[in-house]
N, C-alpha and C positions, 0 to 999 in steps of 0.2 A: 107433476114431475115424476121420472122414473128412473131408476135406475138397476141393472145390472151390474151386481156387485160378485168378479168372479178372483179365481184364485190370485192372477198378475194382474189384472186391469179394472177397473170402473168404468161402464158405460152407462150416458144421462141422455134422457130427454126430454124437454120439455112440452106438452101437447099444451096446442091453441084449444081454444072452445068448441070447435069442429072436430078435435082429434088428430089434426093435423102436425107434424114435426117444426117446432118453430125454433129450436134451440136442440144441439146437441154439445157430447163432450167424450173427452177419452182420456181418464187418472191413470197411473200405477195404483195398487190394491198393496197396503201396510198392513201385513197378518195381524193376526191378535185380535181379543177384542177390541180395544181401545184403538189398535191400526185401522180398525174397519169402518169405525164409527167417525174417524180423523179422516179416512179417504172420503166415506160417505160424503159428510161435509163440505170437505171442500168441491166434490162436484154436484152439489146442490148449491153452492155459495157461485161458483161460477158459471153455473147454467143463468141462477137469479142475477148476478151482473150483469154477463151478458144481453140480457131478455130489461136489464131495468125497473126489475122487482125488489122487491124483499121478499126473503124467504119467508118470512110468520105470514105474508098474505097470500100464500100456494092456497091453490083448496085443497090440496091434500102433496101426498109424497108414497110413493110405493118402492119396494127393494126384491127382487130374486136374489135367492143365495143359492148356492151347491151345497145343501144339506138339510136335514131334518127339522122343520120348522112348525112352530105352535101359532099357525095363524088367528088366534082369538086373540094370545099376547103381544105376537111380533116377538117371542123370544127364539131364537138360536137355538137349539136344543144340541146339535150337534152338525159341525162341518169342518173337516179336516182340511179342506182345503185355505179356509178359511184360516185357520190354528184358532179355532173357537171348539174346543172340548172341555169333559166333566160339568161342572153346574151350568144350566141355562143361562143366557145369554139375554136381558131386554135389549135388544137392539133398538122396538123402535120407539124404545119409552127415554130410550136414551137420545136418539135425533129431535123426537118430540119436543124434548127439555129443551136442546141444545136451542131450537126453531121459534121458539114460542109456545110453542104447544099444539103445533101443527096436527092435525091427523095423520099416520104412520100407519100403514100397512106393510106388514115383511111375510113372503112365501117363498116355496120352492121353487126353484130358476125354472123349471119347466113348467110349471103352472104357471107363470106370470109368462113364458113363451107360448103356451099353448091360445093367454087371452090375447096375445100382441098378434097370431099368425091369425087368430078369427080376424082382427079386426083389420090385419093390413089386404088379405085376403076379401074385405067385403061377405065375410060369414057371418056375422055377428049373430046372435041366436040360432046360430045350427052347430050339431054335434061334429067336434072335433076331437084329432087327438096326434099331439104334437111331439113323433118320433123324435128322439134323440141320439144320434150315430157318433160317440165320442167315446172320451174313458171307456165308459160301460154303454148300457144301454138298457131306454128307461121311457117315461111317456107322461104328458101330461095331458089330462081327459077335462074336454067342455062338452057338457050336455044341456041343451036346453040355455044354451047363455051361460051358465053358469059351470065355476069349476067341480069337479068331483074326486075328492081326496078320497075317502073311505074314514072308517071309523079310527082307524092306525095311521092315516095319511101315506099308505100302501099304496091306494090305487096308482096305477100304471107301471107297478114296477116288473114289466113284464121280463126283463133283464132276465130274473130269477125264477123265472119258470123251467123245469126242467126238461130236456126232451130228448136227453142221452144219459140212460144210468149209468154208462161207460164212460161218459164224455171226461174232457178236463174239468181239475178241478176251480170249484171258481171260486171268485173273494171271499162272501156271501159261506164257506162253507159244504156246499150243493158238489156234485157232480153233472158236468151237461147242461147247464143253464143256458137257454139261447145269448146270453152275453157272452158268451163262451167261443162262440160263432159269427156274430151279428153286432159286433163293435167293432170301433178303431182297434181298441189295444190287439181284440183277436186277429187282424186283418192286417197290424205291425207283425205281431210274433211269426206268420207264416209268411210273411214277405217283407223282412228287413229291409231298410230304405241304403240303398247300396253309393248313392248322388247327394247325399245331404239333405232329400227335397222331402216333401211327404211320403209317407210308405202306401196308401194308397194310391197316391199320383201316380209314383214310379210304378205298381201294381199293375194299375189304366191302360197305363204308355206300352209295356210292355206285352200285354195281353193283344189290344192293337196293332201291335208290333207281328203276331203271331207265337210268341211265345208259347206254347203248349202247357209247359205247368204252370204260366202264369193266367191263362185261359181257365184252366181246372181251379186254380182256387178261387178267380174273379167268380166264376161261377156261382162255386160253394157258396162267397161272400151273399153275394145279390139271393140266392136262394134261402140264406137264411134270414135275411134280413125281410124278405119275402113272407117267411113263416111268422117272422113277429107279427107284418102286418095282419097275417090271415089272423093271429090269435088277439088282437087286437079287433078287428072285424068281427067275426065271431064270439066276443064275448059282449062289446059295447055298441057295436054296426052304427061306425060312426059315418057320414057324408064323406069327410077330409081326414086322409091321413098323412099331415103335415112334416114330410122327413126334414131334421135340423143336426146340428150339432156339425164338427169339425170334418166326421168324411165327407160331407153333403158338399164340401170345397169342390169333388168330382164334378160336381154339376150334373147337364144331360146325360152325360154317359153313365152315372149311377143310378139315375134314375128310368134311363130304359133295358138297365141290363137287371131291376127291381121289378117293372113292370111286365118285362119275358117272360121273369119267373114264374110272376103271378099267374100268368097266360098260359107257362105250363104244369102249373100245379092244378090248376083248374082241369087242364087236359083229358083228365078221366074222370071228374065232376061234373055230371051236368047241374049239382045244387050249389057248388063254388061256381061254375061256369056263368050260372045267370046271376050272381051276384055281382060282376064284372069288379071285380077289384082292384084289376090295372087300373079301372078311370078314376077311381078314388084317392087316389098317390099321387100327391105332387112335390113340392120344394121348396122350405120356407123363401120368401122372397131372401135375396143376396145384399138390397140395396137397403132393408129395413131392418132394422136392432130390433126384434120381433118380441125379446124378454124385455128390453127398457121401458118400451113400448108399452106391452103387458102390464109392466108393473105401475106406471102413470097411471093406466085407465082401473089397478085394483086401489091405486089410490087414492082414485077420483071418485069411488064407490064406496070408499069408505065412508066418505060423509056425505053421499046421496040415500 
């Protein structure tokens, strides 16, 4: 069982012995520690109703969070979104108790996304790496099957790489961070949602439409988000790089005005050129919870 435990919501799912979706679910998310560990539960307790288990006979339980996590312990370290701050957090020592004594696995929401996108994708042991277009922007890396955190649990925060010492300044500290550029929030603040709707939507529409400076920043957007890939490619030269998070809502049309770019950054490269990195970029699937997903199958390793 898996679940995506994010700042409003919980999502569950339960995988059959194929890996297959045989039970999902959708909580509201009660901040706090003890909120988190209460929503946990109860959609682990009604995933297992549903499905006609008990939870102490799961072969395991996995959790993504949005924030800095000790996966040796399963503690929390820190996620604000969460309102899990100051001392660690054993979250999954705590579900454990609650379960039986189930196996618990807890990691970063984009690493339990990046093993959900291999595996709904049919990647399963090839290198991935599973862009995140939201808040910020950030990456979770599969190599070889396997996730790759770093020594820090840094890897993929490619967000915070700088590539304007002039640039705005970003959460993080930095000046010029490609998150700066290549997120939701940056891609809100230069084009306020004026209809109620998403600010990239209305973004889309109007660019579409022929707008001119909404033309000029769709642009800007896709070309930076364009650069993440290349620094992504270039540092780890992954097969798939799996774009996700809340602007990926765009769909194809974010995804070929990412792939133009690609096309013309290359343009004076003939060493990006035969890299072809437009065909490396796709879109997490729409129809599959990619981090619930994820986090079942870091579950299900835990006591393999």
């Amino acid at each position: 069982m898996g679940l995506d435990v994010g700042g409003t919501k919980v999502l569950g799912v339960l995988l059959g012995p194929d890996g297959s979706i045989e039970g999902s679910v959708k909580l509201p998310t009660v901040r706090g520690p003890q909120g988190v560990v209460s929503s946990a539960a109860r959609a682990v307790r009604s995933l297992a109703d549903a499905a006609g288990l008990e939870p102490a006979a799961l072969a395991g339980l996995g959790l993504g969070v949005p924030g800095l996590v000790d996966p040796q312990s399963g503690s929390v370290m820190h996620a604000v979104n969460l309102g899990i701050e100051g001392e660690p957090f054993a979250l999954a020592h705590e579900l454990s108790s609650i379960f039986g004594g189930i196996p618990v696995d807890v990691d970063n929401d984009l690493n339990v996304a990046a093993l959900g996108a291999s595996h709904a994708m049919g990647a399963e042991g090839q290198d991935l790496a599973f862009l995140a277009l939201g808040t910020g922007l950030a990456a979770g890396i599969v190599l070889g099957g396997r996730l790759r955190r770093g020594v820090s649990g840094a890897a993929g925060e490619i967000g915070h790489i700088p590539i304007n010492p002039d640039g705005p300044l970003c959460a993080c500290g930095q000046r010029g961070c490609v998150e700066t550029y290549a997120s939701g929030t940056a891609l809100s603040a230069r084009w306020p949602s004026q209809f109620g709707r998403p600010a990239p939507l209305e973004l889309f529409e109007a660019a579409a439409a022929g707008n001119p400076e909404a033309l000029r920043i769709k642009g800007e957007f896709a070309a930076a988000v364009a650069s993440a890939v290349r620094i992504l490619e270039l540092t780890v030269d992954v097969r798939h790089v799996v774009l996700g998070g809340g602007v990926t809502g765009l769909g194809q049309p974010l995804l070929d005005a990412v792939q133009e770019a690609l096309v013309a950054q290359a343009s004076t490269s003939p060493f990006l050129s035969s890299l072809e990195l437009e065909k490396r970029v796709s879109l997490a699937p729409s129809d599959v919870p990619v981090a619930a997903v994820g986090a079942a199958i870091a579950g299900r390793r835990k006591v393999s």
